[in-house]
C-alpha positions in Angstrom: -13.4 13.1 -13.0 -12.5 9.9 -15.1 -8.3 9.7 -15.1 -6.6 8.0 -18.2 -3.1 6.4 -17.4 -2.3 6.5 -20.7 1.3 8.1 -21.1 1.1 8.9 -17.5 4.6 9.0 -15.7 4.0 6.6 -12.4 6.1 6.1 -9.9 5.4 2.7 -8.0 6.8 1.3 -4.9 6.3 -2.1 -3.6 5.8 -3.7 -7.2 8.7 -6.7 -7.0 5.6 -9.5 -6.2 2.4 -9.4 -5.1 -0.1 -6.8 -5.8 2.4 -4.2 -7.0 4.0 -6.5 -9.6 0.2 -7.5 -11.1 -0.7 -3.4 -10.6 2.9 -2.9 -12.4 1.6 -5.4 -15.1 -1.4 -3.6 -15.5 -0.6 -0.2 -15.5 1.7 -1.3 -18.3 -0.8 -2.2 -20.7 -2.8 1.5 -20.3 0.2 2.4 -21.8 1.8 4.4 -18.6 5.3 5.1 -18.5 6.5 3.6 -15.3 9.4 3.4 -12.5 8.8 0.4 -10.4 10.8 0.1 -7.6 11.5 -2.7 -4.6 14.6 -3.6 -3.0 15.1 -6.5 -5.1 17.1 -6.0 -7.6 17.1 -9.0 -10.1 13.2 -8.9 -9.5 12.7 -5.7 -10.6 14.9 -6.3 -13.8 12.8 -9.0 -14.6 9.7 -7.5 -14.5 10.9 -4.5 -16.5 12.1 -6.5 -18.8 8.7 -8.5 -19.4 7.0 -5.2 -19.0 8.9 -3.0 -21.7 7.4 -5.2 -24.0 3.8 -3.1 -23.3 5.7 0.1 -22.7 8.4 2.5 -20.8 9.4 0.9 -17.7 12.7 1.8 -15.4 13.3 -0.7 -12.5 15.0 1.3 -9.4 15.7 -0.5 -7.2 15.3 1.1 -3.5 15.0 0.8 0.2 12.1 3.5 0.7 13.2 3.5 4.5 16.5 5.2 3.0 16.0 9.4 2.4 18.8 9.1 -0.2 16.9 5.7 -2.0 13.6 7.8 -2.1 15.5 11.1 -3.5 16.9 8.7 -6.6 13.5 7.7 -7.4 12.3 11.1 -7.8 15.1 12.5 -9.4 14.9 9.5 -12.0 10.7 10.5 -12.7 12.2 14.3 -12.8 15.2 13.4 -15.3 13.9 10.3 -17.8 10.3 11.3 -17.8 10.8 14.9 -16.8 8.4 14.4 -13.7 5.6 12.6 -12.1 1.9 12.2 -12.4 1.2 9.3 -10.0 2.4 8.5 -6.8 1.6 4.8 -5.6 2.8 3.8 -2.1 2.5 0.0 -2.3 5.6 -1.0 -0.2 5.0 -3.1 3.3 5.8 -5.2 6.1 4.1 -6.8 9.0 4.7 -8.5 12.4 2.0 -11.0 13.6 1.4 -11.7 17.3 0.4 -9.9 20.5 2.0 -6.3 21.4 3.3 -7.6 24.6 5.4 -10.3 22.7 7.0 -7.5 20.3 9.8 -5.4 20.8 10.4 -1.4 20.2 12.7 -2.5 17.6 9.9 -4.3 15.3 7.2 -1.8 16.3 9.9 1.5 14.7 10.6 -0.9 11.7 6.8 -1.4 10.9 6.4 2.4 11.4 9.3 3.5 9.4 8.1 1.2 6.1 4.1 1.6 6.7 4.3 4.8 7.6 7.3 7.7 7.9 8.7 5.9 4.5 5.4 6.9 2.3 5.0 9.8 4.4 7.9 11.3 3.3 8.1 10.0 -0.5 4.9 11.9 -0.6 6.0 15.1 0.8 9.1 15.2 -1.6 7.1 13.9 -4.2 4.5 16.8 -3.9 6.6 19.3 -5.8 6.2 17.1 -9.1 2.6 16.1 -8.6 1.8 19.4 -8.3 2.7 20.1 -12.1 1.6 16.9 -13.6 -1.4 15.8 -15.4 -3.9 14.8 -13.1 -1.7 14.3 -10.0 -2.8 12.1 -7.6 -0.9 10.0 -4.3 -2.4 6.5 -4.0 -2.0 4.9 -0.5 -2.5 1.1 -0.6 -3.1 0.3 3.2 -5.1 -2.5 4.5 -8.3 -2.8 6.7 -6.1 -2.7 9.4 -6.6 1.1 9.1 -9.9 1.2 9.7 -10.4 -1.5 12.2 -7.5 -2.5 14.6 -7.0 -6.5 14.8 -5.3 -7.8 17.4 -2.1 -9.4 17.4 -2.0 -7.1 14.3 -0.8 -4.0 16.7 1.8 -3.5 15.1 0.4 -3.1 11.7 -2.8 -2.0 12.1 -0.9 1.4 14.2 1.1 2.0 11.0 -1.8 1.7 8.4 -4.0 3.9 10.9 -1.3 6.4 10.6 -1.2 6.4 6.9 -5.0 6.7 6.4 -5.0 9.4 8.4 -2.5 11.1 7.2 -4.1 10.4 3.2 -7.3 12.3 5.0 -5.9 15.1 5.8 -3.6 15.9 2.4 -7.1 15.2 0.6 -8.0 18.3 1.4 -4.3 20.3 1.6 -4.1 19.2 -1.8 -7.2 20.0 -3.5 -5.7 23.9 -3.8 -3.2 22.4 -6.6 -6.4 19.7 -7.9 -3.8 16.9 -6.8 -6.2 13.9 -5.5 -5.3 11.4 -2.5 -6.8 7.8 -2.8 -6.7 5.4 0.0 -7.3 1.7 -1.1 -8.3 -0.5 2.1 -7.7 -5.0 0.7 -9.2 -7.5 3.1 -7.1 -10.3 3.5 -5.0 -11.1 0.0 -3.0 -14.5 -0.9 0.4 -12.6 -1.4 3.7 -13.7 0.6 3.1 -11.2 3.2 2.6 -14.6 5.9 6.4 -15.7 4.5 7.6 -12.3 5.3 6.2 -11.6 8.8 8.8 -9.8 11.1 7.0 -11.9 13.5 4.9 -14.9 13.3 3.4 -15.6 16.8 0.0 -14.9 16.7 -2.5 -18.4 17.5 -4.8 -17.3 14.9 -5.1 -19.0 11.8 -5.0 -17.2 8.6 -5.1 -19.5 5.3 -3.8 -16.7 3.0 -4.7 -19.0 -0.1 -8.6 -18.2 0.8 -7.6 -14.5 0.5 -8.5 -12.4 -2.5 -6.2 -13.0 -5.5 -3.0 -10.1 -6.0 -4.6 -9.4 -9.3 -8.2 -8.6 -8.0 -6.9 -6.4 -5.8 -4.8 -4.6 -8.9 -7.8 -4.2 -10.8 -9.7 -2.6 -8.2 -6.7 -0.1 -7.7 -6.3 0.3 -11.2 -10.4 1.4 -11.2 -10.0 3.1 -8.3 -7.3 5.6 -9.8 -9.1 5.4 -12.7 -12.8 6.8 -11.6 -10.9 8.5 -9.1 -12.7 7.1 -5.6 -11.1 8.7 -2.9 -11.8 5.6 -0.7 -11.9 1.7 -1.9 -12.6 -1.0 0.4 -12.3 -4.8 -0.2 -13.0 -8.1 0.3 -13.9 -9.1 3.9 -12.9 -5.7 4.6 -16.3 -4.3 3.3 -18.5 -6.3 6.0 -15.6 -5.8 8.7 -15.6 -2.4 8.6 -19.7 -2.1 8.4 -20.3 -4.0 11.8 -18.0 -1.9 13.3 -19.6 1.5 12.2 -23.1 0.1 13.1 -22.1 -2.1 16.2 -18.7 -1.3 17.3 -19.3 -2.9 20.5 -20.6 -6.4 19.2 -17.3 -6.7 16.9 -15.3 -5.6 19.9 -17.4 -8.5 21.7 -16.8 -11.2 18.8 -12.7 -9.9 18.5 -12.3 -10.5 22.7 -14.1 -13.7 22.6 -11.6 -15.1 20.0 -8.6 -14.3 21.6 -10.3 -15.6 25.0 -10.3 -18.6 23.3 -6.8 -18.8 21.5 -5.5 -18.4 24.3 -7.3 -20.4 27.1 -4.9 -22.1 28.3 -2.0 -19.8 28.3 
């Protein structure tokens, strides 16, 4: 089933930089009618601003950690655009370095934006979806849920979560023809490393060689588009193939590296 955006009401969270803001910009121009929300404000004005220009944007701005944040972003789809087709889940954060170096207090924080925030913003949102055109929840998570990296713990717990989670309302939601799409980006030259709860990991990540924020916006937009229920990219597409066909030589390759970073510790 091919999806047109076109005067689709979308609600999109993570979209103050980065992918979201170049999937915001794109979205725009198929003519959807779109809340973008972050929790920076003067941001988000910005880019609504820019973006009227192409059509109906609200900024709202909104920590999606915060029940009553996620409630005003719904009740704004509900009361300008009198309810919700889309559901993008875009927001994130990361901590980089070993488990044993992290606390309880940075693994709950990763879990409650990667994971219990979307979570709930979808379970809320489902009452809307359900009587929009061509509903559909899109999950942007990262090959981290497929593949567990280490001194990515952290992370690659809370994407796991979420893709799980996206696999098991595929099919709860098929009953009201509502579809869940998981989009799973390789590594992506965003500000994600000058973000990191935690920066302690040894090994080296040149986030300029990643795949560009608007690549990554295009594939989401095709994704949602030809409605795939699964997209992988980048390095992600090879990662994730050794590891279905030789779990235990990637397992092999991932000890041997950290053997190495840290030889001497």
């Amino acid at each position: 089933m091919a999806r047109s955006l076109a005067g689709r009401r979308v609600l999109l969270t993570g979209a103050s930089s980065g992918i979201g803001r170049c999937l915001a910009e794109r979205l725009a121009r198929k003519g959807a009618r779109l809340i973008v929300s972050a929790r920076s404000a003067d941001k988000l004005d910005e880019l609504a601003a820019r973006l009227k220009v192409s059509g109906e944007v609200l900024a709202v701005p909104a920590d999606v950690t915060n029940a009553e944040d996620r409630q005003q972003l719904l009740e704004t789809a509900q009361v300008r655009f009198g309810g919700l087709d889309a559901l993008i889940n875009n927001a994130g954060v990361a901590s980089f370095g070993h488990f044993t170096g992290g606390t309880e207090a940075i693994l709950r924080q990763v879990m409650e934006v990667n994971f219990f925030a979307p979570a709930e913003l979808m379970r809320s949102a489902i009452p809307l979806l359900r009587n929009g055109e061509q509903p559909a929840i899109v999950n942007v998570a990262s090959m981290c849920g497929r593949c567990g990296l280490p001194a990515w713990s952290e992370y690659s717990a809370s994407k796991f979560a979420l893709v799980g989670l996206a696999e098991a309302l595929r099919a709860e939601m098929a009953r009201y023809d509502m579809d869940v799409l998981t989009v799973l980006p390789g590594l992506t030259n965003t500000d994600l490393g000058k973000h990191l709860l935690r920066n302690e990991g040894r090994m080296k990540l040149d986030y300029s060689q990643g795949m560009s924020p608007a690549a990554v916006a295009d594939a989401i937009l095709a994704a949602i588009e030809k409605n795939r229920a699964e997209t992988v990219l980048g390095e992600a597409r090879w990662m994730l193939r050794v590891k279905r066909w030789f779990p235990g030589l990637l397992n092999r390759l991932m000890t041997r590296k950290v053997g190495q970073l840290y030889a001497h510790s």
